[in-house]
Structure formats: C-alpha cells, structure tokens
C-alpha positions as CSV (number, residue, x, y, z in Angstrom):
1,X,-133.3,17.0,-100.7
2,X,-130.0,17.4,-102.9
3,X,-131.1,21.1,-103.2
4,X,-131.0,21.3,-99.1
5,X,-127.8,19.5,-99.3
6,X,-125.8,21.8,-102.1
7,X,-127.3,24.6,-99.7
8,X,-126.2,22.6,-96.7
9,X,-122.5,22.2,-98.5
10,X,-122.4,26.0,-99.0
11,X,-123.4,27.0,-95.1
12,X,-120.5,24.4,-94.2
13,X,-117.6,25.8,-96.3
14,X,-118.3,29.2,-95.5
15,X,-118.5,28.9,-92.1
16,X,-115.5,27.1,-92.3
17,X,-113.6,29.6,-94.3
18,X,-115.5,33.2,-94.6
19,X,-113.0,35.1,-96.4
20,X,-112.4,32.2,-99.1
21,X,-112.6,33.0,-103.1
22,X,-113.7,30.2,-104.6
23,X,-115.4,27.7,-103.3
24,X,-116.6,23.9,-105.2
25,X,-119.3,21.8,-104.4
26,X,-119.6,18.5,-105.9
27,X,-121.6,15.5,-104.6
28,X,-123.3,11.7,-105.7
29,X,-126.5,13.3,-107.6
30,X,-127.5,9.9,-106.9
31,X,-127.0,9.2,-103.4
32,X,-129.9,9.3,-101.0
33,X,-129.1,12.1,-98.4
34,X,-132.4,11.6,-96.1
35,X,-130.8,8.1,-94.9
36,X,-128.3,10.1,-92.4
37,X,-129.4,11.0,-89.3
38,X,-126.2,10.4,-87.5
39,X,-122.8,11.6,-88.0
40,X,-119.2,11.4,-86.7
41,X,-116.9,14.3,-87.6
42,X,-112.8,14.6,-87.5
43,X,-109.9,16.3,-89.0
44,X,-108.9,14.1,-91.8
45,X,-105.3,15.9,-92.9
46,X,-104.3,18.7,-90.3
47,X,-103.0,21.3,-91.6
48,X,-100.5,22.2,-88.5
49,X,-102.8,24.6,-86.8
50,X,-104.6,23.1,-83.9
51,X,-106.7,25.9,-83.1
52,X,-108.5,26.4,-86.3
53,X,-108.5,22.5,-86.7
54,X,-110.9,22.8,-83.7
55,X,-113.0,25.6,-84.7
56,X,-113.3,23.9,-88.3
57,X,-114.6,20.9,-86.0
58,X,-117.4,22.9,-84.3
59,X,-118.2,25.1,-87.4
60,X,-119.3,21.6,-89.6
61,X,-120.7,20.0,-86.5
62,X,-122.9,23.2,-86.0
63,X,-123.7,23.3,-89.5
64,X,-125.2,19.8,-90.0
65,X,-127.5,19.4,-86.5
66,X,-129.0,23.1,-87.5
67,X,-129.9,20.9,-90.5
68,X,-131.3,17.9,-88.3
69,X,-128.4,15.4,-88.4
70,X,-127.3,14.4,-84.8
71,X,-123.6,14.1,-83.6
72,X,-122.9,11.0,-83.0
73,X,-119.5,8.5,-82.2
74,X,-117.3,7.6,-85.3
75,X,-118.3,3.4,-84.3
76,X,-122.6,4.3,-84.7
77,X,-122.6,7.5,-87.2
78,X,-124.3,6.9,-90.4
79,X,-122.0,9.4,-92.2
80,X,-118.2,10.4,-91.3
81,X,-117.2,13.8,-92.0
82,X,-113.4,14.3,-92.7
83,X,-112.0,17.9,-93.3
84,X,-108.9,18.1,-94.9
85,X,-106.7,21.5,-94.7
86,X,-103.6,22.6,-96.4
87,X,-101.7,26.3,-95.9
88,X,-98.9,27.9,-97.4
89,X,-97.3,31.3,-96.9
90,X,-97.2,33.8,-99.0
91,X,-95.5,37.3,-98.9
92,X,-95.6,40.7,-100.3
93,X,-93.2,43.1,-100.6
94,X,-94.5,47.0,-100.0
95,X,-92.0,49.9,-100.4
96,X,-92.8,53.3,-99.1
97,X,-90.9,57.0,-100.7
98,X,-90.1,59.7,-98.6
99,X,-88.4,63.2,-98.3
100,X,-85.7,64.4,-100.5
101,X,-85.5,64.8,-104.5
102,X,-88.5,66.4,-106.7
103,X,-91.9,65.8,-105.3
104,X,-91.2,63.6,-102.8
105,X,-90.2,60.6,-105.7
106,X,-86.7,60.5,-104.3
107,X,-85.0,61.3,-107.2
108,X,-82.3,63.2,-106.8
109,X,-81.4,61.7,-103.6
110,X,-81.9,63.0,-99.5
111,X,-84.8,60.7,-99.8
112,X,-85.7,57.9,-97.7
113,X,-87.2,54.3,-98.4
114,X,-89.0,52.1,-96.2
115,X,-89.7,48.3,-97.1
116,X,-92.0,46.3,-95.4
117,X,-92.6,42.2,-95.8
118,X,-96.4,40.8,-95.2
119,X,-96.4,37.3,-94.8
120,X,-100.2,36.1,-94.9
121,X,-101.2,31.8,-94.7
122,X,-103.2,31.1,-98.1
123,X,-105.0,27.8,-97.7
124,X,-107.4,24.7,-99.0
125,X,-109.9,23.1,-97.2
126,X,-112.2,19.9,-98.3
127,X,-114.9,18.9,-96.5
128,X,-115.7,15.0,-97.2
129,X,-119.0,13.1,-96.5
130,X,-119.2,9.5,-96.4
131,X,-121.3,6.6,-95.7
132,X,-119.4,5.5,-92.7
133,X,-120.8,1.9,-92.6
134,X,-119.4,1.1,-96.6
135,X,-116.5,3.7,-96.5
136,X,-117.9,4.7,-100.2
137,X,-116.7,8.1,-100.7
138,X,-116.9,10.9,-102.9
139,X,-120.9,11.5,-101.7
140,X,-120.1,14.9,-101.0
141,X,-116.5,16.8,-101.5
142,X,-116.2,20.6,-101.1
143,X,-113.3,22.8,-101.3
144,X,-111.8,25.9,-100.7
145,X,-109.2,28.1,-101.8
C-alpha cells in the first residue's frame, strides 16, 4: 500500500505541475493508507491565480478516485487534501547584434542592438494529506519547485 501511495504522490504532483524540476515526496511510513476511502479537497494557500487554482483542484481530485478514493464533502471525508502554491517572477534579459562593424559583432559602430525582457512565474506547490477527522498532519506532503 505505501508503495501505491509514493506512486499515487508522484501521479498527483505531476499532473499538478508537468514541467516542474524537482519534485519531494515525504509521507507517515507508519500511517495506514487503506483506511481512506473518502476525501475532501481545497486550495489551502492560493497563490493569486484562480484559474490554475482550479485546474490544480480537478488534477488531485482526478488523481486520487483513478486510485479508488471517492470525493466526498469537507464535514464526511476521511482525508482532506490542501494544496498550497506560491509564484514569483523571474526575468531574463536577451540582447540581440546586428549590422555594422566587423562580422556583424558591432564593433566599430553602424551596428544595431536589440534587447528583449522575458518575464516567466517560477513556483512551489505542496500537496498535503490529512486525516480529516484528527486534523494530524504531515501523513503525506509533496512539493514542487
């Protein structure tokens, strides 16, 4: 069963985020997996884009009834499923040479430059499982970055 679920953890995070580059799996070794049937799932921490916040939703829902567990309401789940997500922008700077000077290097001056700013959203996401009815924690956390 803990084998099904590190596979099970894997599935989740990359649907959830296919073009991540490293991805952590950590859960209870001692925790009894085949008690959850049911299970609740919502965005814990939004991270400011609704959009994805609902795909992430529907990606981990997905995920856990192709493995048997059944979607239940937050007040009957046996397990609550929180995904947390955090983004940040980064940018890069790409200058392009042209014309003028020797080989096209611009030195010597006629040439021309062209600078270009990529802004791209780098971000975390954790995917938390829970025994809803204690609130213990910490029975499965994955992340992301």
């Amino acid at each position: 069963m803990k084998l099904k679920f590190g596979i099970l953890s894997a599935l989740i995070l990359t649907a959830l985020l296919a073009v991540a580059q490293k991805v952590q799996t950590d859960y209870d070794h001692s925790f009894d997996f085949s008690q959850i049937k049911t299970f609740a799932v919502k965005v814990g921490t939004s991270w400011g884009d609704p959009l994805a916040e609902q795909r992430a939703v529907a990606a981990v829902t997905k995920e856990l009834e192709t493995k048997g567990w059944t979607a239940a309401d937050e007040s009957t789940a046996d397990a609550t499923v929180a995904i947390h997500g955090a983004t940040k922008a980064d940018q890069s700077v790409n200058t392009f040479y042209s014309g003028g000077g020797w080989g096209g290097w611009g030195w010597g001056g006629g040439g021309m430059a062209t600078t270009t700013v990529n802004t791209v959203k780098v971000g975390t996401g954790v995917v938390d499982i829970f025994d809803a009815k204690t609130q213990e924690t910490d029975h499965s956390r994955h992340r992301t970055r």
